[in-house]
SEKEFI-871140 format. One record per residue (C-alpha): x, y, z; residue number from 1. Coordinates in Angstrom, 1 decimal, decimal comma. Layout:
<recs>
> X:Y:Z:NUM;
...
</recs>
This chain:
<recs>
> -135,6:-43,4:221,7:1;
> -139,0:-44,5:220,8:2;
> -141,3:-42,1:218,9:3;
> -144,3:-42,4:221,8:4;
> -142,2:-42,8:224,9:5;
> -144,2:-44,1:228,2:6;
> -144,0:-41,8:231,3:7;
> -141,8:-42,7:234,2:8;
> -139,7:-45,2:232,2:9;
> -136,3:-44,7:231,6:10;
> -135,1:-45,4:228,0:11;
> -131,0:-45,3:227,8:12;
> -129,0:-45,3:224,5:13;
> -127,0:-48,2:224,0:14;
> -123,1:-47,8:224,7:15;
> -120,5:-48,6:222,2:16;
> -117,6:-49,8:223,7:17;
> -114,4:-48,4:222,8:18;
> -110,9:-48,5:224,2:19;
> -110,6:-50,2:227,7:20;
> -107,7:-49,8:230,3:21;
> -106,2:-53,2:230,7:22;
> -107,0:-54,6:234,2:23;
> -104,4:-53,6:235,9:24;
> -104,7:-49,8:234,9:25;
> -108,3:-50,2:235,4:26;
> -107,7:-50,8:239,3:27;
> -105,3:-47,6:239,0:28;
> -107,5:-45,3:237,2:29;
> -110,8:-46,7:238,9:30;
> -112,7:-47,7:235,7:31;
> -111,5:-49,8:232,4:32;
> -113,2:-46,8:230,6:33;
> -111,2:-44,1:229,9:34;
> -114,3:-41,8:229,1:35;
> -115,4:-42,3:232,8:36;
> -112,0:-41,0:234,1:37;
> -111,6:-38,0:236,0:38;
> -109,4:-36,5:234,4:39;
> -108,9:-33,6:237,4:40;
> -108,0:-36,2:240,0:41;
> -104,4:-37,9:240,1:42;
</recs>
């Protein structure tokens, strides 16, 4: 984050990627991210 942020822009931290889902178990699980998975629904 900047040290004087400017009101009413949105400043988002970069993402590192990490492990991915390959693509076929990305169209299963709904994401190639396993962070974004819900984790309560099948």
């Amino acid at each position: 984050m900047p040290i004087n942020p400017e009101y009413a822009t949105a400043y988002i931290r970069y993402q590192t990627y990490g492990k991915t889902f390959t693509p076929e178990e990305g169209l299963k699980q709904g994401t190639i991210f396993p962070e974004l998975r819900d984790h309560w629904v099948n």
